[in-house]
N, C-alpha and C positions, 0 to 999 in steps of 0.2 A: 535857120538862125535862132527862130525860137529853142529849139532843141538845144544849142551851144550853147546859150544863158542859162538854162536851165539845169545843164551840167556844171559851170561854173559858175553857180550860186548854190547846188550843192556839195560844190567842193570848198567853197568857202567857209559854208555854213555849218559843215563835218570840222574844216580846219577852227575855227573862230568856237567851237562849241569844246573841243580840246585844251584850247588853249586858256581858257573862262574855266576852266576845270583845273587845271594846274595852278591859273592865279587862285581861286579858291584852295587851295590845298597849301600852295605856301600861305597863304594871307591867315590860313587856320592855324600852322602852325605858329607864325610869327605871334599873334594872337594870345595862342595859349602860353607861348612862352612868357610874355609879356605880363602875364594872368600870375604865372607861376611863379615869375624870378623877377617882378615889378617891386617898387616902392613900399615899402611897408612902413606906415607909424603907427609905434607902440603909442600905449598910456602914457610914459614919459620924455615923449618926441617930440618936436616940432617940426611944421613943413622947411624944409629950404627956402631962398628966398628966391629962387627962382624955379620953383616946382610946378609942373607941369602934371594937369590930370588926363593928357595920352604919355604916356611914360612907357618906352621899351628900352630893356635894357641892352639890344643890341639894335645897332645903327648912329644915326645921327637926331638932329630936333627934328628933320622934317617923317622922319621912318612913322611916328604916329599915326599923323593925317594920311601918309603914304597908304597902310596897311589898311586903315579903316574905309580909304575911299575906294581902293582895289576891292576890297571884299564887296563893299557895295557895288562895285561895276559888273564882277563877277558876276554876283546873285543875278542881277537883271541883265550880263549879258546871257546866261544859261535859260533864262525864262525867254528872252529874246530867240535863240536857238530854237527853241520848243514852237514857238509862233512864226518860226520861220520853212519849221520842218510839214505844218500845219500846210503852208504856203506854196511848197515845195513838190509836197504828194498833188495836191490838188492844179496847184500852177493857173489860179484862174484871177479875174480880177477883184470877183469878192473877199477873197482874202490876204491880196496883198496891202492893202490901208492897214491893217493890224500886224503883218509883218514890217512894214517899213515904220508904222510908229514905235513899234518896238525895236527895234534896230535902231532909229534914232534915239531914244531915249539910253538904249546902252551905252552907244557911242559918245551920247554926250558926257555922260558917268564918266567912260573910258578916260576921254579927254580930260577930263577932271583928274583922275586920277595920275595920268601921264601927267600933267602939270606937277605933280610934286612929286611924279617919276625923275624931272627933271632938276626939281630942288633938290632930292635927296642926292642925284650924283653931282649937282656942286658942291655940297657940301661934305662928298667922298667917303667919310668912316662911315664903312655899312660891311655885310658878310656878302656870300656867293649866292646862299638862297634870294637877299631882298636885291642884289644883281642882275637874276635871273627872272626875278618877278619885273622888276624894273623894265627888262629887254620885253617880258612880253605884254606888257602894259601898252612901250611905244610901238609893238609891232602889231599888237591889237587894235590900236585907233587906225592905223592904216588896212588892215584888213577889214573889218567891220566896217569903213568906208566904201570899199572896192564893193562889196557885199550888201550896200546900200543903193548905190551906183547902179548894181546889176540888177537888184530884180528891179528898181525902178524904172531905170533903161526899158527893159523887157516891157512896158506898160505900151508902148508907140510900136512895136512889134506884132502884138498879138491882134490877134482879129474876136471878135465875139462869137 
């Protein structure tokens, strides 16, 4: 049984470390474009009166917070992965407290981020990349769960 957990925690953890990879790449791009094709006042400008300082020029008001919290979910779920692969090789009890704290703390981000996964598609104007990021945003709080789940599970299984 222990052997079963321990293949599907790192299939999880291959899949979930992918996918934190891809959200970081669109989230980079989103990002840059943002950097590049964002707001600008001249000398002789004034703000809008409704000007917002996370400003993209593609999506909707929540695409902002959207991108900023994805990338930060990214960032520590990949550093999550890293502590999970630590975890993984060795499969013992010492090192799973640092896997699962890090796993929750991803996940929590995740969540976070999912949350204005979900504003951005009610408020619908967005393109296919912040789409696509969207999807794996909410498909990533459900795997990094299952992934938390398991090696934890695994804890009542092992013997010393």
């Amino acid at each position: 049984m222990a052997d079963q957990l321990k293949s599907v925690a790192t299939l999880l953890l291959v899949l979930n470390f992918c996918m934190y990879t891809v959200v970081l790449g669109i989230g980079a791009w989103a990002m840059n474009r943002a950097i590049d094709h964002g707001f600008v006042i001249g000398p002789d400008f004034y703000l809008p009166a409704h000007f917002s300082p996370i400003y993209f020029p593609m999506g909707n008001a929540a695409t902002g917070f959207f991108v900023v919290f994805s990338l930060i979910a990214g960032v520590v779920g990949v550093a999550s992965a890293m502590a999970g692969v630590n975890h993984v090789r060795s499969w013992h009890l010492d090192s799973m407290p640092a896997a699962v704290s890090a796993a929750i703390i991803a996940w929590s981000l995740t969540l976070l981020a999912m949350g204005f996964a979900w504003k951005e598609i009610s408020l619908e104007i967005r393109n296919a990349k912040l789409r696509t990021m969207e999807a794996f945003m909410i498909i990533l709080s459900v795997t990094q769960l299952m992934y938390i789940l398991t090696i934890h599970g695994s804890t009542s299984r092992r013997h010393p």
